[in-house]
Structure formats: C-alpha cells, structure tokens
C-alpha positions in Angstrom: 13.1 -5.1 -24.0 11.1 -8.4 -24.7 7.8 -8.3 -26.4 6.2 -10.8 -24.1 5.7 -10.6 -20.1 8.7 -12.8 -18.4 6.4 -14.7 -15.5 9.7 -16.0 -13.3 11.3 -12.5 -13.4 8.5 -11.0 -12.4 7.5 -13.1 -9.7 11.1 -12.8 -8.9 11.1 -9.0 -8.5 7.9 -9.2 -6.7 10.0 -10.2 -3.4 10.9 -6.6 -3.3 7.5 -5.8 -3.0 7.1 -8.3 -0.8 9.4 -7.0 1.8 8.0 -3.5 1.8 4.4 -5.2 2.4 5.7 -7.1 5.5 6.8 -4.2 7.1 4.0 -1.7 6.7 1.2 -4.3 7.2 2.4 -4.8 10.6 3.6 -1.7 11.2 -0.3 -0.3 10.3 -1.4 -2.9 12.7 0.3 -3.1 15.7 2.0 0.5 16.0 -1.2 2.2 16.5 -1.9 -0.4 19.5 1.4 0.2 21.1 0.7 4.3 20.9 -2.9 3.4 22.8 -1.8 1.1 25.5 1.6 1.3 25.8 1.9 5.4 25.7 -1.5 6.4 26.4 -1.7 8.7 23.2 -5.0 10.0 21.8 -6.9 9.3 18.8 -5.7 12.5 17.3 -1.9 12.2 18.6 -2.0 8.7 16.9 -3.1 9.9 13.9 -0.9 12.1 13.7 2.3 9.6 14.8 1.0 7.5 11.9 1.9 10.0 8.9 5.2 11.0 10.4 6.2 8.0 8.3 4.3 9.5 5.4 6.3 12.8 5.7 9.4 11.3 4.8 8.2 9.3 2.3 6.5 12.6 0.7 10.2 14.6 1.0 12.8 10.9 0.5 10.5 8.9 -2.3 10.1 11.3 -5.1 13.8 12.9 -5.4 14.8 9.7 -5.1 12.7 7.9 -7.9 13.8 11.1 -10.3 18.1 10.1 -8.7 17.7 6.7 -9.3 17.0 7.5 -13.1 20.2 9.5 -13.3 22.0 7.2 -11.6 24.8 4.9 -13.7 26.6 2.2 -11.4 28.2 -1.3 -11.9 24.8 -2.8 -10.0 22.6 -0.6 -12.1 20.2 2.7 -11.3 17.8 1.3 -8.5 19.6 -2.0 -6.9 22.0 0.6 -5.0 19.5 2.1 -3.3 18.1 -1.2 -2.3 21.2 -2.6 -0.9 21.3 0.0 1.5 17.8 0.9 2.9 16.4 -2.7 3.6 19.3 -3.8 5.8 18.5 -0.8 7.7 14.6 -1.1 7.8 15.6 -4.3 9.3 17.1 -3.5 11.6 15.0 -0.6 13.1 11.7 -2.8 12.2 13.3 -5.1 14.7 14.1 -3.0 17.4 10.5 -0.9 17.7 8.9 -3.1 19.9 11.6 -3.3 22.1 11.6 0.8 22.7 10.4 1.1 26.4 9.7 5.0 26.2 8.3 6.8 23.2 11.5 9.1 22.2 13.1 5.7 22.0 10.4 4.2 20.2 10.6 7.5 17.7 13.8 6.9 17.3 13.5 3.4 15.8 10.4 4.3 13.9 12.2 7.4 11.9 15.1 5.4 11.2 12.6 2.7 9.6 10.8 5.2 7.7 13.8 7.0 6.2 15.8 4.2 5.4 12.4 2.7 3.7 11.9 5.5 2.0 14.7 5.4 0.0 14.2 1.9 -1.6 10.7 1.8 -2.1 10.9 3.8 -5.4 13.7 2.1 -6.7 12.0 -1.7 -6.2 8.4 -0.4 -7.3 10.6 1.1 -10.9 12.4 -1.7 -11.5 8.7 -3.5 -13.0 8.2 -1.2 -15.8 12.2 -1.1 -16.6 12.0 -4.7 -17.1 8.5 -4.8 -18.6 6.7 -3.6 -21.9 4.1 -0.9 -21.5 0.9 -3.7 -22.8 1.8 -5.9 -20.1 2.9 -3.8 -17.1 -0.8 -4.0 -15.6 -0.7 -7.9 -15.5 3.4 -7.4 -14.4 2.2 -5.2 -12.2 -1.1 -7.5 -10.6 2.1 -10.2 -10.0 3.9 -7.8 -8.6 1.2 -6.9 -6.1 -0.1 -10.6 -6.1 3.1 -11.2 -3.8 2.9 -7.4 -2.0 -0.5 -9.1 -1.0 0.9 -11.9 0.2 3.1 -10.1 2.4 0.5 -8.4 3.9 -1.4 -11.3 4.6 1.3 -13.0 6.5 2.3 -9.7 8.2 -1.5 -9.4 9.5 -2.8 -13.2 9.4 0.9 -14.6 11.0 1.6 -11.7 13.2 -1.8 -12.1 14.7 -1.4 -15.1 16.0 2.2 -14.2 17.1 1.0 -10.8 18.4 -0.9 -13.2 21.2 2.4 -15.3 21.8 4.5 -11.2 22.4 4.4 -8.3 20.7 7.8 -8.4 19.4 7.4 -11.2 17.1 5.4 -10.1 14.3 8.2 -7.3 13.9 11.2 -9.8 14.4 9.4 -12.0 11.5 9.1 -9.0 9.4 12.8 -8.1 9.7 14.2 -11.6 8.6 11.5 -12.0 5.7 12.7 -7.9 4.4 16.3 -9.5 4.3 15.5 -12.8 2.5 13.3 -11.1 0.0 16.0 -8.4 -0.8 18.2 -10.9 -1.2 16.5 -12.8 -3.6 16.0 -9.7 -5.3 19.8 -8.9 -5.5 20.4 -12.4 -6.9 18.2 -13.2 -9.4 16.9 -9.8 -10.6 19.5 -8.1 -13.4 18.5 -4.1 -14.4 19.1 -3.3 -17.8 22.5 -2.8 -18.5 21.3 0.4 -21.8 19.1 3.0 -20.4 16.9 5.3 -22.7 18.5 8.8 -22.2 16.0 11.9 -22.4 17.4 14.9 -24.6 16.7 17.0 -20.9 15.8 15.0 -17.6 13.7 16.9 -16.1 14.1 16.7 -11.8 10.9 15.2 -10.0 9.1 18.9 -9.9 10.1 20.1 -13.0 7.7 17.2 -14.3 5.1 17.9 -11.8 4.9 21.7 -13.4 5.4 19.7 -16.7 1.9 17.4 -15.4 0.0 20.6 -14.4 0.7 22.6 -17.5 -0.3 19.8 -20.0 -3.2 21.1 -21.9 -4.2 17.2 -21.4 -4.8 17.3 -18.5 -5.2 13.2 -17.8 -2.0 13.3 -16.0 -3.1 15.6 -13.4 -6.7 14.2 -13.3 -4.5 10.7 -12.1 -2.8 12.0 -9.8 -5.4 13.9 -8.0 -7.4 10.5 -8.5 -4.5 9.3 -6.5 -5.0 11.1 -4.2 -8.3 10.8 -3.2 -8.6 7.4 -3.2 -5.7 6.9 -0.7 -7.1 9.5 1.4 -10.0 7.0 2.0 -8.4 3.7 2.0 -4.6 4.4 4.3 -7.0 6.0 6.9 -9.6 2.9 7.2 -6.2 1.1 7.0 -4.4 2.7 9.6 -7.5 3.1 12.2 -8.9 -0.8 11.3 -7.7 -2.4 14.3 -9.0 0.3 16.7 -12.1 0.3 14.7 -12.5 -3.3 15.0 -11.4 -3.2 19.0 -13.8 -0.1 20.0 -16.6 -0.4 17.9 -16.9 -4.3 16.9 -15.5 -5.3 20.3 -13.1 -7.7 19.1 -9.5 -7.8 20.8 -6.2 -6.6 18.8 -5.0 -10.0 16.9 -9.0 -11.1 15.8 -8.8 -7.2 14.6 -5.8 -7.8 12.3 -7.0 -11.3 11.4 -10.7 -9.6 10.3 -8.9 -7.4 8.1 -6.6 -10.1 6.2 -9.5 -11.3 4.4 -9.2 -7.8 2.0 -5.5 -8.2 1.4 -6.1 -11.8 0.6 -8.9 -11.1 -1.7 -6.8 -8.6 -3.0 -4.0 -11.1 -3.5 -6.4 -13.3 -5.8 -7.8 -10.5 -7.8 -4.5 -9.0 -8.3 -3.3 -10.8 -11.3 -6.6 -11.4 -12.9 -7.3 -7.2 -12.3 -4.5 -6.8 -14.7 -6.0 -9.1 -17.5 -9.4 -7.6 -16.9 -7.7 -4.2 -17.6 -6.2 -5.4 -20.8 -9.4 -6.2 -22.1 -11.9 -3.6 -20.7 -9.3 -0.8 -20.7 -7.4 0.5 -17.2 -9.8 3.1 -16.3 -13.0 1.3 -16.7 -11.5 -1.3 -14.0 -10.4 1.6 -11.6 -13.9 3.3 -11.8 -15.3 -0.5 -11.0 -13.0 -0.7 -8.2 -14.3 3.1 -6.8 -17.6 1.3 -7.1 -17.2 -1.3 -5.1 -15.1 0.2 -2.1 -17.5 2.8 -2.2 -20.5 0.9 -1.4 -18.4 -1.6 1.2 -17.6 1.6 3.5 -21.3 3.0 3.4 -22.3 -0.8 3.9 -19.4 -0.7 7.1 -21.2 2.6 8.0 -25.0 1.8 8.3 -24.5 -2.2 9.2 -24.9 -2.4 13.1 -22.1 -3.8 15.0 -23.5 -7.3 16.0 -24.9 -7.7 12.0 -21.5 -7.0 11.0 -20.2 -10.1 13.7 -22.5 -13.0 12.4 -21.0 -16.2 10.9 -21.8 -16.5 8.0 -19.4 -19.7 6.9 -16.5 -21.6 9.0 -13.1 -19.9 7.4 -10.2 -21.9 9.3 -7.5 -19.3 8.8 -8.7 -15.5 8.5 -11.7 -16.1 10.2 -12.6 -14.8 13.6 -13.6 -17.2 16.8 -17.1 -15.6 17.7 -16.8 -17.2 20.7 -14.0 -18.6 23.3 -12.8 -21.9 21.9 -15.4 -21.5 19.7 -14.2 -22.4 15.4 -13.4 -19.5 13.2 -15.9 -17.7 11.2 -16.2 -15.4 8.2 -18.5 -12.9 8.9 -20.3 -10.9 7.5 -17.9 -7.4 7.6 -15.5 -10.7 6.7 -18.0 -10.5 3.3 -18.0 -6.5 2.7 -13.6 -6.7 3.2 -13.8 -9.3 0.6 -15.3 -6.9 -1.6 -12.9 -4.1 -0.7 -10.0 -6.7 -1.6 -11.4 -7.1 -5.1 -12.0 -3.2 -5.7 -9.0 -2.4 -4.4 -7.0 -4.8 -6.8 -8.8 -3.1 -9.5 -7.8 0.5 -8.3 -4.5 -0.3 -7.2 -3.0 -2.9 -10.3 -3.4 -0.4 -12.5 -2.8 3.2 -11.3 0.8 2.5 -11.7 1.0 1.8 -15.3 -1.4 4.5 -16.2 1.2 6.9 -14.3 4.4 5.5 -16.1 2.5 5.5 -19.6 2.4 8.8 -19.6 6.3 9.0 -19.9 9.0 8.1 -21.4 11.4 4.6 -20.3 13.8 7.5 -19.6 11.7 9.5 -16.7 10.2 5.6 -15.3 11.5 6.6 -11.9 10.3 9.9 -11.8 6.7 9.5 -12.9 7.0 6.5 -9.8 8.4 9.3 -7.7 5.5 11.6 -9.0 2.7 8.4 -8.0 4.1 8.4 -4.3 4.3 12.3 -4.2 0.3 12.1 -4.4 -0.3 8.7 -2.6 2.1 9.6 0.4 0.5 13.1 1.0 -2.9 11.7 0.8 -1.5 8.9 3.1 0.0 12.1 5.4 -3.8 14.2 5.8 -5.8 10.7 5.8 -5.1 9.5 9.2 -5.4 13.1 10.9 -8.5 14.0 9.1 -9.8 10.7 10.6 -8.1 11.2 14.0 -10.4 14.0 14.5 -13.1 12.8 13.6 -12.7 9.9 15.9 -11.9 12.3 18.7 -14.6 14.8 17.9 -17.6 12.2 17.9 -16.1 10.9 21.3 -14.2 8.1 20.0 -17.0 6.7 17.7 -14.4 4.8 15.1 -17.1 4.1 13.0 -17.5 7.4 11.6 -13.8 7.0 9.3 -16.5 4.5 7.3 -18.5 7.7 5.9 -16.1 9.7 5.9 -13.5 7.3 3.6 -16.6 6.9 0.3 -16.5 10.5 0.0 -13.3 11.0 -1.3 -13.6 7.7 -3.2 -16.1 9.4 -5.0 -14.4 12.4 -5.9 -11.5 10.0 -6.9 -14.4 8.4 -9.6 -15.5 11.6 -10.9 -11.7 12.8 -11.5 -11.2 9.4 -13.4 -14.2 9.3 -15.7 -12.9 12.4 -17.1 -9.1 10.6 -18.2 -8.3 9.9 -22.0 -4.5 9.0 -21.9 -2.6 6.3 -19.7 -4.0 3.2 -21.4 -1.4 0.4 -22.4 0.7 1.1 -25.9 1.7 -1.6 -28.1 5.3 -2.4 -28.9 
C-alpha cells in the first residue's frame, strides 16, 4: 500500500459513493410525500415505511461486509458485489414512482433496498483497502465530498424536476447510479494481495469480540453511532414534511431548504478530514455533536416566520419567499449550514476510527459492524419520531427536541474514547 493519499483514485472511487447518495437523497425526500398524498398513510405508518429499508440493510449490510472479506475472485473481494446490486437498484429506483397502488409500490421499494444493500458495504470498504490508515479521514472527507454532491443534486435537481413530474428525480437517479458504477468498475483496481487473519472471525463473532474488549473504545463508538444517527436519519427522513406542515413551504422549496446542509457538508467534508489530522478524530466529532446540537434546539425554539426571513439572495438552494419573488437564504437556510459543517465533522471521521480498530484483514467487517449500528439507529429513528409527530397532533416540530437529546448522549459516549486515532505507516 502507498504511503501517501492517491487524490485521482480516490476521487475516482468516490463515484460509488456517489451513486448510493443519489438514490437515498431522493428517496428520503420524495417517498415520504408519495406515502402522504398519494396513499393517504399516517405519520406513524410512514415512519414506519421509512425503516423497512433500514431492516434490510441491518440483516444484508453487515454479513455481507464480513463475505466480501472472505471473498477471492478474478474482479476482486467487493467489485462483485457491486456489479450486481446497482444494476438492480436502478432499475427498481426507476420504476417506484410509476407504482400506482402501494403493494406495487412495496414491491419496487424492497427490491431497491435489498439489492442496495448488498453493495453498499463493499463500495464504502473499498477506501480503506486502497488507503493508509493516516490518511483515511481525508480519503474518507473525498469520499464523502462527492456522496455530498450526490445528495445535493438528488435534492437541489430533483426539486426543480419534482415540479416538472414526480418521476424524474427517480429516473435521473437511476441513470447517474449506472454511470457512477461504471466509472467505478473501470478505473478503480482492488488489491490483487489481501492480508489474511490467522482466524476470520464472522460479523458477530467480532461484535462479541467489540463488547468483551476490556477497552471498551470500540463499543463506546459504536454506541456513539448510534445515537447520533438516531437524531440526524429521523430530522432527515421527516425534513420535507417538517418544512411542508410547520414552515408552510410546498414539497420542492422543502427539499431545496434542506440542500443547503448537504452542500455545506460537501465543502467541509475534505477540510473535516485535515482538521482531524491535526486536532485528533474525536475532538472533531465532539465539535460536530456541538454544533448539531445547538442547530436543532435553535430549529426547536425559533418561531416559524423567524426561521423564513431572507437573510441574503442564494440563486440556487435558496427558497422564493414569495411567488416570482428571487431566491433567498434564510435564516433555518443559516442554522442547516451549520448542521452541514457538524455533520462533516461527525460523519468524515467515524469511519476510520471504526476500521482503525482492526486489522486490513477484517476492513469489511468492522464496515459491516459501522452499518449494524447506523442502520438500526436509522430503523428506531423515524418511528420514535413518527409518534411523536402523531402524538402532539402532527406538530413536526417536535423531532427538533427530540433529535439533540441523543446527540448528546452520542457526546458523552465519545469523550470517554482512547483508541481509533490514525496510525502511522
């Protein structure tokens, strides 16, 4: 492996990334709307349509981040798995908005979620295979630099074509998922000499492995995990309804509102990975945790016409204030700015604090292990919040209190971490 960070690679491999962004940013965005007005569902039924995803993912994502390090093929130990499940997330991504009755509509969405849930370990695995351990927070803040960039077209583009008919955003998604694992394919070539462990432990053999540790950093990471996603996929998943119900905005200006914190994400992504390397990865996560903490409460107690005034024309995630009127950044615009920048600091560098605590040999099964916690935080999140919503008689703004608590138990679990920093060599 090279001792310095290989930029064009990177960049290269971050079109996997890419891909899986696309889909789930408008799949957060626009599903929810289509169980509201198209099926009539409930706050709490949607909630609960939007982990069904997430329990795949939680069962699929793990095994098969611990298979795809056992796995010895002419194309390598992840590619495989990639080759098959994005053709197929295509494919069904295409076809949901075309479902005209929910079991149809089921139908296409389980067949996306399996199918991504078998290549999303394997393209996430392939950084740190490729990368040395001191420079997988900065691989990984490129990596997510163009994961940000697909969510920003998937919420910024697909507004806009949301307006023109629902089923673009989804057909757009599907042709950018197959042009970005192409590219992938191409130009990105796995190591051909793996690092074999003396035993290779299966994906819960480590978990027990993680629990057991008298050091218990591991664990305090993954339950760190946890939390934090608990918080963030819920405001993520709820956002448009949120911004719909409570800010009275219609669907698209909801989705174009919330661009502005994966695009601030986007431009704190790499830099959050050199900020790491110098201050240390946990210091930057507990920042992050600071930050989002204070933008939900901010969310929470701002009133809903403070939260709507301009505070600067923004031409391309703004929001029109009024009809014709030019598009504004405003001021919950500001406070998802600041979200976007904590959330590049949390998220760039969970990752290679996980993967650091193993060997090159278990890299897909410590990934498998970070999406074991993520995906069941991401499962409880949206239900937790469901209810809420539906018990407060459909007050959305009560997922922005709700979301800082467990962002604050995510801070205390990480204050308390010693091991996951980057090693040299």
């Amino acid at each position: 492996m090279s001792s310095r960070l290989n930029y064009g690679k990177t960049f290269l491999l971050g079109f996997g990334f890419f891909g899986v962004s696309i889909i789930w940013g408008v799949y957060n965005a626009f599903v929810p709307i289509f169980l509201a007005d198209k099926f009539d569902l409930s706050p709490a039924l949607i909630g609960f349509f939007m982990t069904l995803d997430n329990i795949a993912a939680l069962l699929i994502q793990p095994p098969v981040g611990a298979w795809s390090d056992r796995l010895r093929s002419p194309l390598g130990r992840r590619i495989p798995f990639i080759l098959i499940g994005a053709p197929i997330s295509a494919v069904a991504f295409g076809l949901i908005p075309l479902a005209a009755i929910l079991p149809l509509f089921v139908a296409c969405t389980s067949t996306l979620l399996l199918s991504a849930a078998l290549w999303r370990t394997p393209v996430v695995a392939l950084m740190p295979d490729i990368t040395p351990s001191q420079f997988r927070s900065q691989a990984n803040g490129i990596i997510n630099f163009m994961g940000g960039v697909g969510t920003i077209v998937a919420l910024q583009t697909g507004g806009l074509l949301y307006k023109m008919s629902p089923n673009f955003p989804f057909w757009l998604g599907s042709g950018l998922v197959l042009v970005a694992v192409l590219i992938v394919y191409l130009f990105i070539e796995e190591p051909k000499e793996y690092e074999e462990a003396e035993t290779q432990p299966n994906m819960w053999q480590s978990l027990k492995e993680v629990f057991g540790n008298a050091d218990k950093s591991g664990l305090r990471i993954l339950l760190a995990i946890f939390f934090w996603f608990l918080g963030f996929s819920a405001v993520e998943t709820f956002f448009t309804l949120y911004a719909k119900n409570h800010l009275g905005l219609n669907e698209g200006d909801g989705a174009t509102l919330l661009s502005v914190l994966p695009l601030f994400f986007v431009l704190f992504a790499i830099p959050s990975g050199f900020i790491a390397a110098k201050i240390g990865r946990r210091t930057t996560i507990a920042t992050g945790l600071i930050i989002l903490i204070l933008m939900l409460i901010l969310l929470y107690i701002t009133p809903a016409e403070a939260l709507l005034t301009g505070i600067a024309p923004l031409p391309l995630v703004g929001i029109p204030l009024m009809e014709g009127g030019a598009r504004m950044l405003t001021l919950a615009g500001v406070l998802l700015i600041l979200g976007g920048i904590g959330w590049a600091f949390i998220n760039i560098n969970s990752l290679p604090m996980i993967v650091d605590l193993t060997s090159a040999a278990r890299i897909g099964t410590f990934t498998g292990l970070y999406y074991l916690f993520s995906t069941f935080s991401a499962i409880i999140g949206p239900n937790v919040n469901g209810w809420a919503v539906q018990l407060t008689g459909g007050n959305y703004n009560i997922i922005m209190i709700i979301a800082p608590v467990f962002m604050f138990i995510a801070l205390v679990l990480m204050l308390g971490v010693k091991r996951g920093e980057a090693t040299a060599g």
